[in-house]
PDB file with SEQRES, HELIX, SHEET and CRYST1 records, atoms N, CA, C and O in Angstrom:
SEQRES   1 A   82  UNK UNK UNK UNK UNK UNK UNK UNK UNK UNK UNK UNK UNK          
SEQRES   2 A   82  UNK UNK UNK UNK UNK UNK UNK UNK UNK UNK UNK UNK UNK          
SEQRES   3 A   82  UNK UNK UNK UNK UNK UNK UNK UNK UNK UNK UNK UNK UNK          
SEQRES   4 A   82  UNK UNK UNK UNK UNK UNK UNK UNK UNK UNK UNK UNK UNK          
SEQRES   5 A   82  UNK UNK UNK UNK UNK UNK UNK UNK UNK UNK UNK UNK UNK          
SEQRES   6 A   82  UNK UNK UNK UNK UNK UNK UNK UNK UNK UNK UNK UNK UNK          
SEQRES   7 A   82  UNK UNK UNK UNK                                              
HELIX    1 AA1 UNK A    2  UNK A   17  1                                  16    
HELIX    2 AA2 UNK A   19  UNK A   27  1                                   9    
HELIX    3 AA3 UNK A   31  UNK A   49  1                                  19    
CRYST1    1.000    1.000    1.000  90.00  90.00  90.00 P 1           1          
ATOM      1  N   UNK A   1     115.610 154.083  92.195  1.00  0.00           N  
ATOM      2  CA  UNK A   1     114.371 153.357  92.373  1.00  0.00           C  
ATOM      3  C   UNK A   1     114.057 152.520  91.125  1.00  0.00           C  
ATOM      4  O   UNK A   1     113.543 151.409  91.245  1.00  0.00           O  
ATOM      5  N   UNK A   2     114.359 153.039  89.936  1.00  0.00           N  
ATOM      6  CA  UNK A   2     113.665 152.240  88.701  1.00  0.00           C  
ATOM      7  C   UNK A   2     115.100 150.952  88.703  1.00  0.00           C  
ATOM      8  O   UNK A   2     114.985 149.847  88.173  1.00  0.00           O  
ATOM      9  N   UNK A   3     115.993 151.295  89.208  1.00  0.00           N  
ATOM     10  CA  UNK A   3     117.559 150.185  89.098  1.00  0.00           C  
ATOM     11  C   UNK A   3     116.752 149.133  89.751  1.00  0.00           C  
ATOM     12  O   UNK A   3     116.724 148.014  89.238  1.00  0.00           O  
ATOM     13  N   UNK A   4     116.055 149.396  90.894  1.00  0.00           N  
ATOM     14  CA  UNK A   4     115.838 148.274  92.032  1.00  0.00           C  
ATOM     15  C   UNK A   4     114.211 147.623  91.740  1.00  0.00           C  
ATOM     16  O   UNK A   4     113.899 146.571  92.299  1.00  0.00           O  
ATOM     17  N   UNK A   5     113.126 148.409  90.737  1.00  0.00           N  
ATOM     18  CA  UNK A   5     112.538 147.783  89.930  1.00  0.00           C  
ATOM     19  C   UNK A   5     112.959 146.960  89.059  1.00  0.00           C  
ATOM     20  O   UNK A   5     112.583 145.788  89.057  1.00  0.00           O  
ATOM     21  N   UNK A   6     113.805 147.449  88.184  1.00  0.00           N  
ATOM     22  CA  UNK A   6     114.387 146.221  86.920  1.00  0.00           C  
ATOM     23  C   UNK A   6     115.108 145.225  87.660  1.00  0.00           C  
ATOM     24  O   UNK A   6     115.270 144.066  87.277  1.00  0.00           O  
ATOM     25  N   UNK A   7     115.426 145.588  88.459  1.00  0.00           N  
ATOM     26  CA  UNK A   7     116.561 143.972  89.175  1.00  0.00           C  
ATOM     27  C   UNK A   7     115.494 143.202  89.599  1.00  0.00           C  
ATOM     28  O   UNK A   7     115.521 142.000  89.331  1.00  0.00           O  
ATOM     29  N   UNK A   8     114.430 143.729  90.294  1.00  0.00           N  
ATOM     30  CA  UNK A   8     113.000 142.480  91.072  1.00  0.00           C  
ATOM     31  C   UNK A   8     112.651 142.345  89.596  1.00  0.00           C  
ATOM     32  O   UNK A   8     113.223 141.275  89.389  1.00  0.00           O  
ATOM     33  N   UNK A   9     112.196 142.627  88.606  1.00  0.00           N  
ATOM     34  CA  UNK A   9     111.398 142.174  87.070  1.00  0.00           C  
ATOM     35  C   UNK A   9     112.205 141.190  86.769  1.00  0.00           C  
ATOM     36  O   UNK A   9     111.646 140.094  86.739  1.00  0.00           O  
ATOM     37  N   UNK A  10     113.598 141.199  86.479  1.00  0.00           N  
ATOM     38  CA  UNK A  10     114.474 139.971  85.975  1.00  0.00           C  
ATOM     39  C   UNK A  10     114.729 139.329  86.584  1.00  0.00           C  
ATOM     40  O   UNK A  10     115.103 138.233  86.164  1.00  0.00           O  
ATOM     41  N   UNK A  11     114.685 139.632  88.098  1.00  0.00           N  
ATOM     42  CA  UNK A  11     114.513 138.068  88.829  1.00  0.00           C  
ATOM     43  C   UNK A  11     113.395 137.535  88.929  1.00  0.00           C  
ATOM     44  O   UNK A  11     113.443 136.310  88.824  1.00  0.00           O  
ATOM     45  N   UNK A  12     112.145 138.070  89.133  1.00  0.00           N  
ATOM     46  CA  UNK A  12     110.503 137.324  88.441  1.00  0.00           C  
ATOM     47  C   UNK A  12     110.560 136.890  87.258  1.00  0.00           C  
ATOM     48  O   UNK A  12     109.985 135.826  87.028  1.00  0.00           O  
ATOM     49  N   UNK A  13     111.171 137.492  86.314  1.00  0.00           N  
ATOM     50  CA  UNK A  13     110.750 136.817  84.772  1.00  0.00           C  
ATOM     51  C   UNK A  13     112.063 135.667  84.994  1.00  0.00           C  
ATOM     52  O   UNK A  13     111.584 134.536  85.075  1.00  0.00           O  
ATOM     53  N   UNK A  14     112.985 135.666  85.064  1.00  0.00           N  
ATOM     54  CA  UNK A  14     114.211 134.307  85.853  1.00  0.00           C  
ATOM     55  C   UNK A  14     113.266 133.106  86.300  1.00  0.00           C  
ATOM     56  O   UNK A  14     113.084 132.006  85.779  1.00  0.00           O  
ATOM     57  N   UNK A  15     112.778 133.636  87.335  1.00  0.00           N  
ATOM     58  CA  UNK A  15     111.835 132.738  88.279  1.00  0.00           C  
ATOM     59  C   UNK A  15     110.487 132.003  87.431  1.00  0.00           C  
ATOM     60  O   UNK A  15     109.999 130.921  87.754  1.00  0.00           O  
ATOM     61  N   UNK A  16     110.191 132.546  86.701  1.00  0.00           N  
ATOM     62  CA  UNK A  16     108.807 132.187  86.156  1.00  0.00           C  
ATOM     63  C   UNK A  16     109.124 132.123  84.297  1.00  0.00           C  
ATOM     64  O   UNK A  16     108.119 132.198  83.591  1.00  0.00           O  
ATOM     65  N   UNK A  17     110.432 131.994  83.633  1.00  0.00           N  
ATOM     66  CA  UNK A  17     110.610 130.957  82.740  1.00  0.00           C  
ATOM     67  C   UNK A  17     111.869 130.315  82.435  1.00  0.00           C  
ATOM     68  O   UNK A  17     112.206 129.783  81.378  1.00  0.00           O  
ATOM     69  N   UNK A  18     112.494 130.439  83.483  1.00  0.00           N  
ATOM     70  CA  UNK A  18     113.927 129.488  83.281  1.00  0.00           C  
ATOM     71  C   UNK A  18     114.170 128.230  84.159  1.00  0.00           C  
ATOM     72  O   UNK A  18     115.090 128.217  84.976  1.00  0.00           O  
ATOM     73  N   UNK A  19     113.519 127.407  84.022  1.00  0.00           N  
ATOM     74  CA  UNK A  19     113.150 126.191  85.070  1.00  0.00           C  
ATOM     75  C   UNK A  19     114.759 125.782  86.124  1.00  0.00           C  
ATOM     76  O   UNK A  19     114.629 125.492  87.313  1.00  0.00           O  
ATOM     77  N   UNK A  20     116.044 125.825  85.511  1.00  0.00           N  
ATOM     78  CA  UNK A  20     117.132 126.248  86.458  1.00  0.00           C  
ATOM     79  C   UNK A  20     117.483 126.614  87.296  1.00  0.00           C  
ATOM     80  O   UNK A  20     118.024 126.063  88.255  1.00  0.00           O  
ATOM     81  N   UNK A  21     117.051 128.403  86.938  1.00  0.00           N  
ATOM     82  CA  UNK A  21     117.249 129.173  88.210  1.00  0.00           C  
ATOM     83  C   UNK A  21     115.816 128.550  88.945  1.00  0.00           C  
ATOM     84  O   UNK A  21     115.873 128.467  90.172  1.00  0.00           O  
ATOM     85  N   UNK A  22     114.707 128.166  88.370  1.00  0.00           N  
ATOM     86  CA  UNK A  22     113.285 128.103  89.360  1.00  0.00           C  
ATOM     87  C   UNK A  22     113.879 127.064  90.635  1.00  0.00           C  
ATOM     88  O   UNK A  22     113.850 127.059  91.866  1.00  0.00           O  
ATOM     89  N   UNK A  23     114.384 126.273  89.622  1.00  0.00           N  
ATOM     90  CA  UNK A  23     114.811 124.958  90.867  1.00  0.00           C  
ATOM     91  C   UNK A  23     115.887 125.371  91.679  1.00  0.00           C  
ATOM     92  O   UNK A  23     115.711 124.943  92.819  1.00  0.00           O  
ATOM     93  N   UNK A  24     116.970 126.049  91.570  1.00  0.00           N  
ATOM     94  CA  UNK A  24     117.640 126.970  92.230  1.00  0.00           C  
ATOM     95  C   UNK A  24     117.205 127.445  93.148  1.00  0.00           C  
ATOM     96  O   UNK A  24     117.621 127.132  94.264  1.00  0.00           O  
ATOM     97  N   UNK A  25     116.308 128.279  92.983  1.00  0.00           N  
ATOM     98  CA  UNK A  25     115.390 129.218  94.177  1.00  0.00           C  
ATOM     99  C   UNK A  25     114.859 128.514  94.885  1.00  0.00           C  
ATOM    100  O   UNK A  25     115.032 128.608  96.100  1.00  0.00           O  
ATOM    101  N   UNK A  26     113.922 127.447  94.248  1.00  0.00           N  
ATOM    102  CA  UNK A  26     113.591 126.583  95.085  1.00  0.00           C  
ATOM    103  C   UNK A  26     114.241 125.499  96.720  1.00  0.00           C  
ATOM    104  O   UNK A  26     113.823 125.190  97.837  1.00  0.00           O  
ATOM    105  N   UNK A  27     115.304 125.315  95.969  1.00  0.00           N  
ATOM    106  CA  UNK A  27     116.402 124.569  96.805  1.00  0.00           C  
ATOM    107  C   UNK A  27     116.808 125.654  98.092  1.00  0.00           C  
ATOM    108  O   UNK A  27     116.522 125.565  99.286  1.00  0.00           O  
ATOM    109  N   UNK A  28     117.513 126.606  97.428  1.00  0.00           N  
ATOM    110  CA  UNK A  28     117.789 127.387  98.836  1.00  0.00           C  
ATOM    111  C   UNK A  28     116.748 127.670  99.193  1.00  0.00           C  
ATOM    112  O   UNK A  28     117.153 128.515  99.991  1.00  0.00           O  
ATOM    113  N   UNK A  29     115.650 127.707  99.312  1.00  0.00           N  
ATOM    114  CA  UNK A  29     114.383 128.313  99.999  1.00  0.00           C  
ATOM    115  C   UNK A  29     113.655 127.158 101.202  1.00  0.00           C  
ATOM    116  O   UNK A  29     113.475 127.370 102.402  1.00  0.00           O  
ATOM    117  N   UNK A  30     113.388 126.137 100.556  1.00  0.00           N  
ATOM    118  CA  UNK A  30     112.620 125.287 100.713  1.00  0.00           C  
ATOM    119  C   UNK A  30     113.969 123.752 100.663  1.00  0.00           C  
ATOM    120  O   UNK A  30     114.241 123.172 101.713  1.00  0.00           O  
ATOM    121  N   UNK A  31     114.636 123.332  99.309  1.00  0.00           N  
ATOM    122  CA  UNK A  31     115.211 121.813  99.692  1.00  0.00           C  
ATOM    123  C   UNK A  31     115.643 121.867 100.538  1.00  0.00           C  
ATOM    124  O   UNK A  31     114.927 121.201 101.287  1.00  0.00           O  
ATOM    125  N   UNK A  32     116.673 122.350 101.235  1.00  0.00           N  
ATOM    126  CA  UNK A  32     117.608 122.044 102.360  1.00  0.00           C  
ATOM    127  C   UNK A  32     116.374 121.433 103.895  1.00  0.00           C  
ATOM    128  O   UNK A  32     116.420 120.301 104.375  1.00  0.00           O  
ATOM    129  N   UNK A  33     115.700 122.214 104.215  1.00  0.00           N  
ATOM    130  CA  UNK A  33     114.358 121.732 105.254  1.00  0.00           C  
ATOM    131  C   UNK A  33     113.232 120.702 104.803  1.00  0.00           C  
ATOM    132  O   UNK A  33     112.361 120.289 105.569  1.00  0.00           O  
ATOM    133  N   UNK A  34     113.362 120.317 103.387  1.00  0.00           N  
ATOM    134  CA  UNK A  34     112.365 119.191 102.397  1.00  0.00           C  
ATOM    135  C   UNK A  34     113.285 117.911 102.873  1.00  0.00           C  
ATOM    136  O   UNK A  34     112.909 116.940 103.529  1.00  0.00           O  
ATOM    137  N   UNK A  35     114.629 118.194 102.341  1.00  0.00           N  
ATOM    138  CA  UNK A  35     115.603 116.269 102.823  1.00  0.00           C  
ATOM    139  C   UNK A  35     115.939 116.482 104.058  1.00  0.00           C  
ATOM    140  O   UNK A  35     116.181 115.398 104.587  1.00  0.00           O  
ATOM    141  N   UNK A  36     116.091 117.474 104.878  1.00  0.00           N  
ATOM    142  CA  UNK A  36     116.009 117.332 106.193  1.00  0.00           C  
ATOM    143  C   UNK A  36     114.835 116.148 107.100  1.00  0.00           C  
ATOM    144  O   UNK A  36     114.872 115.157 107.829  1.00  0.00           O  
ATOM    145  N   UNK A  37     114.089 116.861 106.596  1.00  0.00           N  
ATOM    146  CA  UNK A  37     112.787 116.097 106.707  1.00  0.00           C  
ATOM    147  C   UNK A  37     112.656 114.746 106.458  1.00  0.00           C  
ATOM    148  O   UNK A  37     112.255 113.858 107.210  1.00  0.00           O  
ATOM    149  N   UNK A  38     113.113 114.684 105.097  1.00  0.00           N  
ATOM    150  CA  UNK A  38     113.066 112.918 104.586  1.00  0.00           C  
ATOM    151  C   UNK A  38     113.597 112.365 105.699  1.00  0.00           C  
ATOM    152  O   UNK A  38     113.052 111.902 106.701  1.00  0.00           O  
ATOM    153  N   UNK A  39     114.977 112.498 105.323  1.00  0.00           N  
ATOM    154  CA  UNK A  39     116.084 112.105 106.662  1.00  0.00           C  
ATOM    155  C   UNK A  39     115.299 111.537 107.731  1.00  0.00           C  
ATOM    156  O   UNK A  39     115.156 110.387 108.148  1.00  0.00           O  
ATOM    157  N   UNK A  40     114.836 112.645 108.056  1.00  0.00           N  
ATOM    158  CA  UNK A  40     114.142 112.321 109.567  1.00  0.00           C  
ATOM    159  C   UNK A  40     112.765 111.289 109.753  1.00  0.00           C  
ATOM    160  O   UNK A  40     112.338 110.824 110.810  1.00  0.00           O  
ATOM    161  N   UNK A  41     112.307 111.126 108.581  1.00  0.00           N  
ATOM    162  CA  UNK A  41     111.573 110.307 108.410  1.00  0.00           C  
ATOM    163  C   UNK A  41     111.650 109.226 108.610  1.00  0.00           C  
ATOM    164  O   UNK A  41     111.279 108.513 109.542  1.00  0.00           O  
ATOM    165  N   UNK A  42     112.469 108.952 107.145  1.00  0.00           N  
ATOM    166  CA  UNK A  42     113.694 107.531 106.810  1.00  0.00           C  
ATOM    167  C   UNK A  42     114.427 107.264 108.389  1.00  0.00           C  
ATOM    168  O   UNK A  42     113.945 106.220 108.830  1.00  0.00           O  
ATOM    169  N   UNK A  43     114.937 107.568 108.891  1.00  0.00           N  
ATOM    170  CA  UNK A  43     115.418 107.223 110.342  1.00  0.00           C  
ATOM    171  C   UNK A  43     114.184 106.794 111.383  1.00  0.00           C  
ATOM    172  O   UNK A  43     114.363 105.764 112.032  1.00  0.00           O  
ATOM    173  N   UNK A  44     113.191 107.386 111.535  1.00  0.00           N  
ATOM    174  CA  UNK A  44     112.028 106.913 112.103  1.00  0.00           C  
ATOM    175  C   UNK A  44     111.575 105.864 111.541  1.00  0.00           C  
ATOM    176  O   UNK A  44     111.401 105.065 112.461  1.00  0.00           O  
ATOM    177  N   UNK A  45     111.177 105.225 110.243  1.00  0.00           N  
ATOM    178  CA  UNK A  45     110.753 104.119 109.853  1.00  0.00           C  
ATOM    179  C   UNK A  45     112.082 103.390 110.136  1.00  0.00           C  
ATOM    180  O   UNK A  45     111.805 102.691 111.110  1.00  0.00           O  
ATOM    181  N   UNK A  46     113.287 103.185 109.841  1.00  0.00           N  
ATOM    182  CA  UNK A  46     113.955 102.575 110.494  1.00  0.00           C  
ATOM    183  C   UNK A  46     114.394 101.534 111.817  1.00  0.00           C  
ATOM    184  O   UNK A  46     114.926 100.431 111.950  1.00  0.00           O  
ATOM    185  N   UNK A  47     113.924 102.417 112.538  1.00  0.00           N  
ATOM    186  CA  UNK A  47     113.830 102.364 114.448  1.00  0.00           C  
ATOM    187  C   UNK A  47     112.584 101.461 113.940  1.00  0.00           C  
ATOM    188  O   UNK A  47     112.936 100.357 113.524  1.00  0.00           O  
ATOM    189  N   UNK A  48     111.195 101.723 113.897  1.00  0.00           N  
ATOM    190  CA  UNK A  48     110.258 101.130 113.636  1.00  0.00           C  
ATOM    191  C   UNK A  48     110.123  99.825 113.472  1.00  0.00           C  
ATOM    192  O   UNK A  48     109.420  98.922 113.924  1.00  0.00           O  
ATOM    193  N   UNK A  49     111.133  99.984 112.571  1.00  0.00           N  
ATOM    194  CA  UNK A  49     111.576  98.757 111.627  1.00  0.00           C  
ATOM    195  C   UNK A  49     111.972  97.730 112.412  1.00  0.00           C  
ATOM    196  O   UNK A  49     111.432  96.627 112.494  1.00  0.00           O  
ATOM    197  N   UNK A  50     113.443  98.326 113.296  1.00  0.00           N  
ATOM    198  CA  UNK A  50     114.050  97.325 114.049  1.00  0.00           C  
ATOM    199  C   UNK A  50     113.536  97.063 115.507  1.00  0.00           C  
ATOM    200  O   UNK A  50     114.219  96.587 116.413  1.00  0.00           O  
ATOM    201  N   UNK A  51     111.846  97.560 115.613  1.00  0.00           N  
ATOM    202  CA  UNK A  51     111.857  97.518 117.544  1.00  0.00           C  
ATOM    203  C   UNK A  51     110.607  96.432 116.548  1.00  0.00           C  
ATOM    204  O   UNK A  51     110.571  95.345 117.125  1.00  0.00           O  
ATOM    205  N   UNK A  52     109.890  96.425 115.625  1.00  0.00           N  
ATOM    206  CA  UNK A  52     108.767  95.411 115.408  1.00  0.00           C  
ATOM    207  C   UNK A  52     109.685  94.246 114.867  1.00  0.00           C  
ATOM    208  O   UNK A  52     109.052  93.290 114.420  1.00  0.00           O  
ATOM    209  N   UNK A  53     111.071  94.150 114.824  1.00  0.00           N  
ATOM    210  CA  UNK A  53     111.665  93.019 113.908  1.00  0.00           C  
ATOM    211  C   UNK A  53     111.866  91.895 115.338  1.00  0.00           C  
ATOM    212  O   UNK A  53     112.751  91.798 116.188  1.00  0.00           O  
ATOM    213  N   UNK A  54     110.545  91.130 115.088  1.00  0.00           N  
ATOM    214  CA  UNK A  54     110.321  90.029 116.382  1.00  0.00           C  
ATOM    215  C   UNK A  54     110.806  88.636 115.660  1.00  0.00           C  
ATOM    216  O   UNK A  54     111.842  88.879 115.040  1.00  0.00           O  
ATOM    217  N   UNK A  55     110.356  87.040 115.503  1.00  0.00           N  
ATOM    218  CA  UNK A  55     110.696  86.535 114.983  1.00  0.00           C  
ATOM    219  C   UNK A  55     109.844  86.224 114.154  1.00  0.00           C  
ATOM    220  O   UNK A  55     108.650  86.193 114.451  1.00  0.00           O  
ATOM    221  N   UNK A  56     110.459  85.836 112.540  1.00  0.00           N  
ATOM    222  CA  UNK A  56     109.654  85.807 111.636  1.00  0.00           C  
ATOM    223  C   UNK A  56     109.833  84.402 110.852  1.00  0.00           C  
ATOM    224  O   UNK A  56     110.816  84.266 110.123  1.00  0.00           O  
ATOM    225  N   UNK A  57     108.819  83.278 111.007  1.00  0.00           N  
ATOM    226  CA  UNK A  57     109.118  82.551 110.627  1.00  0.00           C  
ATOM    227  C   UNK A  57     108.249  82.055 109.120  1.00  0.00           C  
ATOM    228  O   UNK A  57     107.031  82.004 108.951  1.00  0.00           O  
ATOM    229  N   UNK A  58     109.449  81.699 108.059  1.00  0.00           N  
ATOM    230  CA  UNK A  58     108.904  81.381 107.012  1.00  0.00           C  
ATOM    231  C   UNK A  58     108.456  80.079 106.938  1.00  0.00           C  
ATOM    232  O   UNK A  58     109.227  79.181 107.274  1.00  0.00           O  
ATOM    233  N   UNK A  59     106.761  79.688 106.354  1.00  0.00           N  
ATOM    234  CA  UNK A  59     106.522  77.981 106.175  1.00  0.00           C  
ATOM    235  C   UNK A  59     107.530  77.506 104.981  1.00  0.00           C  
ATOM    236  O   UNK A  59     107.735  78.049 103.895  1.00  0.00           O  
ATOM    237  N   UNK A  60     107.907  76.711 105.350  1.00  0.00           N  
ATOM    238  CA  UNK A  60     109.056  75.472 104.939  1.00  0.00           C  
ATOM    239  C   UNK A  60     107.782  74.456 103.924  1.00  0.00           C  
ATOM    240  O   UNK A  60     107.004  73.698 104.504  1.00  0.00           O  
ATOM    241  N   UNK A  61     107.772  74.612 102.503  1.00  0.00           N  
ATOM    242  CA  UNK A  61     106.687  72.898 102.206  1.00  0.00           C  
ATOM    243  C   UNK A  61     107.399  71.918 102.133  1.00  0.00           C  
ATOM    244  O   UNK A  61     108.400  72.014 101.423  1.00  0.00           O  
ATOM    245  N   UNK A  62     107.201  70.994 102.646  1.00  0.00           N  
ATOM    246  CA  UNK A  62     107.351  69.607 102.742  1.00  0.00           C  
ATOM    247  C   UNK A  62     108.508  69.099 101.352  1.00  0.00           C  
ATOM    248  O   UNK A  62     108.690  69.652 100.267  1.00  0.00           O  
ATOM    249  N   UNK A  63     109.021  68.079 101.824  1.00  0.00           N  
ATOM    250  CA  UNK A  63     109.895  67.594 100.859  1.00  0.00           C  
ATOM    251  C   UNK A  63     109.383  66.813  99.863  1.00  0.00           C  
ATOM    252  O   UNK A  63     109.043  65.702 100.270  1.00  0.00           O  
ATOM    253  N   UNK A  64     109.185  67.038  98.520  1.00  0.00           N  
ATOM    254  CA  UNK A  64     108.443  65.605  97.651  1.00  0.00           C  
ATOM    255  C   UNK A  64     109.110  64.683  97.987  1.00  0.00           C  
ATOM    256  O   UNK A  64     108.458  63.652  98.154  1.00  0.00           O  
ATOM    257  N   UNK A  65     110.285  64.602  98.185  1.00  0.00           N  
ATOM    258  CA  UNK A  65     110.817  63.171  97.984  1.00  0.00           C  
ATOM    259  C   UNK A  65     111.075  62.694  99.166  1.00  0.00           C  
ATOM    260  O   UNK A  65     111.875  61.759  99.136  1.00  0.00           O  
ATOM    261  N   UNK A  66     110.570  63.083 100.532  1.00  0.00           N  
ATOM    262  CA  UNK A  66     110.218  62.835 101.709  1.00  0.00           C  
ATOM    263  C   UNK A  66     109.176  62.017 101.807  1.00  0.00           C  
ATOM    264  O   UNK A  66     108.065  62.510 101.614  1.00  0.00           O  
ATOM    265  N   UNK A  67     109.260  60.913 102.053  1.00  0.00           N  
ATOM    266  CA  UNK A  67     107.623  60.430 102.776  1.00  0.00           C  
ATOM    267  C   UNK A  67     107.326  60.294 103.246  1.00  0.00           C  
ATOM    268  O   UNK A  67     107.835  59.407 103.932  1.00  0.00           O  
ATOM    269  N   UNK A  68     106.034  60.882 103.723  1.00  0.00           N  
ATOM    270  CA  UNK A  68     105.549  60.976 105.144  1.00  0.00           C  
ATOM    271  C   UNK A  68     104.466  60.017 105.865  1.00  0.00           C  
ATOM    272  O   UNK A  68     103.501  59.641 105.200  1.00  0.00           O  
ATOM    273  N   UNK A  69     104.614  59.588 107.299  1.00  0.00           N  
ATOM    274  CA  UNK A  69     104.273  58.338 107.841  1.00  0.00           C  
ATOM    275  C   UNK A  69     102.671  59.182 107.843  1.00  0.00           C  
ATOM    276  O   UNK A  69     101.765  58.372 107.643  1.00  0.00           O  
ATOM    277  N   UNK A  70     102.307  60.253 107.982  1.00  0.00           N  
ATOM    278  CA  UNK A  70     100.830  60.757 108.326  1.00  0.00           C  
ATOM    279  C   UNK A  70     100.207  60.238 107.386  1.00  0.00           C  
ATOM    280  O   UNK A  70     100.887  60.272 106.361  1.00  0.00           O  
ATOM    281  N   UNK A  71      98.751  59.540 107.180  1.00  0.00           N  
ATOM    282  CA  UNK A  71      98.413  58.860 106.346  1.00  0.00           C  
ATOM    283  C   UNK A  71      96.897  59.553 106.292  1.00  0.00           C  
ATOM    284  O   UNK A  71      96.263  59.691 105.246  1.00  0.00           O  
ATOM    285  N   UNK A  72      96.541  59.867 107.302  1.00  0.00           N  
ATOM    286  CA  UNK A  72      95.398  60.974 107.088  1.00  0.00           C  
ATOM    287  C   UNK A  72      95.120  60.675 108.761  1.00  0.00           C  
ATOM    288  O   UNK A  72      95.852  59.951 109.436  1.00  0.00           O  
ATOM    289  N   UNK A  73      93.912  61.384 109.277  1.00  0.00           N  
ATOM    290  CA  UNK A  73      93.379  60.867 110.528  1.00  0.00           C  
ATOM    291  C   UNK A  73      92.685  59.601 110.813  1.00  0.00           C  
ATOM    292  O   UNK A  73      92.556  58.689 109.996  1.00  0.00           O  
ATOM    293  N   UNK A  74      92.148  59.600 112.292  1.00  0.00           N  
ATOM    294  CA  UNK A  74      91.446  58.591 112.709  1.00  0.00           C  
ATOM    295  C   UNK A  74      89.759  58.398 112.046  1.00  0.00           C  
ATOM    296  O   UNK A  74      88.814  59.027 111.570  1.00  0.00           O  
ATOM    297  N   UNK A  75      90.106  57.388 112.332  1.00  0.00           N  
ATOM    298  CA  UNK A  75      88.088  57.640 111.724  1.00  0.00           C  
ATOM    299  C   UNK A  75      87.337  57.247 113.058  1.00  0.00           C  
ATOM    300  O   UNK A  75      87.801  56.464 113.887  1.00  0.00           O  
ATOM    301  N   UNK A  76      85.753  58.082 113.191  1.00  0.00           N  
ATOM    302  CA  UNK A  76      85.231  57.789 114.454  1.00  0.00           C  
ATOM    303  C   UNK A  76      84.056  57.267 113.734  1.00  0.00           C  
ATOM    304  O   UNK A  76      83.875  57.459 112.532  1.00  0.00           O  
ATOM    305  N   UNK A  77      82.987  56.372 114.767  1.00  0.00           N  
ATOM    306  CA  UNK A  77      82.183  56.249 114.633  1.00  0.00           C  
ATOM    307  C   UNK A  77      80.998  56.987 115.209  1.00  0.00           C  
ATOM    308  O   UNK A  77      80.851  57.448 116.341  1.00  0.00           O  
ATOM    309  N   UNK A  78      79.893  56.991 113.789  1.00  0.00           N  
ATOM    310  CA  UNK A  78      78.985  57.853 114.424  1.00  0.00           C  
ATOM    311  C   UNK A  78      77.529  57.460 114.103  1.00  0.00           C  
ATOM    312  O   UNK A  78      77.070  56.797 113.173  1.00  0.00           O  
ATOM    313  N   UNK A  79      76.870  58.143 115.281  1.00  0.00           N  
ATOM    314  CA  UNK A  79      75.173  57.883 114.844  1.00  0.00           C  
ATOM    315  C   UNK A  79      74.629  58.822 114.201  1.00  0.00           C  
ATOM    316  O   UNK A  79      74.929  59.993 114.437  1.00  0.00           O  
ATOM    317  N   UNK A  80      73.865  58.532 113.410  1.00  0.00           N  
ATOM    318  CA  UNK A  80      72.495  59.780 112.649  1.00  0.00           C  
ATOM    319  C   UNK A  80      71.691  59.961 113.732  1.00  0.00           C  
ATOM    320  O   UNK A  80      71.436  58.930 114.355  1.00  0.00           O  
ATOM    321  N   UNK A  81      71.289  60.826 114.075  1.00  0.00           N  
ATOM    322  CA  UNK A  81      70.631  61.655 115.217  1.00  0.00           C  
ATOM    323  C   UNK A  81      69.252  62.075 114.220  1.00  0.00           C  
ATOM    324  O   UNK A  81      69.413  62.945 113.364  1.00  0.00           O  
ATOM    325  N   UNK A  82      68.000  61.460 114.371  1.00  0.00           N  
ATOM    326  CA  UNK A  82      66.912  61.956 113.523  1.00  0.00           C  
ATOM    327  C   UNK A  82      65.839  62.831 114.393  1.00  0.00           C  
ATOM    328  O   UNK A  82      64.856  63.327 113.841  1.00  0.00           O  
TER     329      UNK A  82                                                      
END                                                                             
């Protein structure tokens, strides 16, 4: 009984100041189902990705050294309304 006390004490005191084994424990416990997860994430934004990828069009500005016949609009005539 005291063998199987000291073996749980040095794996708590392991666990709680050797940041190694902590991340160790951690991993088999918990990483393997943590990047599972990502994974599954990352693949969902993906799909996402490619069912909203509709067409995307970038504005083009004008050429400076193009010149353009538009010269501005029409002009109307108007009354003051008092």
């Amino acid at each position: 009984m005291k063998l199987l006390f000291n073996i749980i004490l040095i794996f708590l005191l392991l666990i709680a100041f050797v940041p190694f084994f902590r991340r160790f424990v951690f991993h088999l416990l918990v990483g393997r189902q943590l990047i599972k997860e990502q994974e599954r994430q990352y693949k969902a934004q993906q799909q996402r990705q490619r069912a909203n990828a509709g067409v995307k069009v970038d504005n083009v500005p004008p050429d400076p050294n193009q010149s353009s016949r538009f010269r501005g609009g029409e002009y109307v005539d108007y009354e003051e309304v008092k």
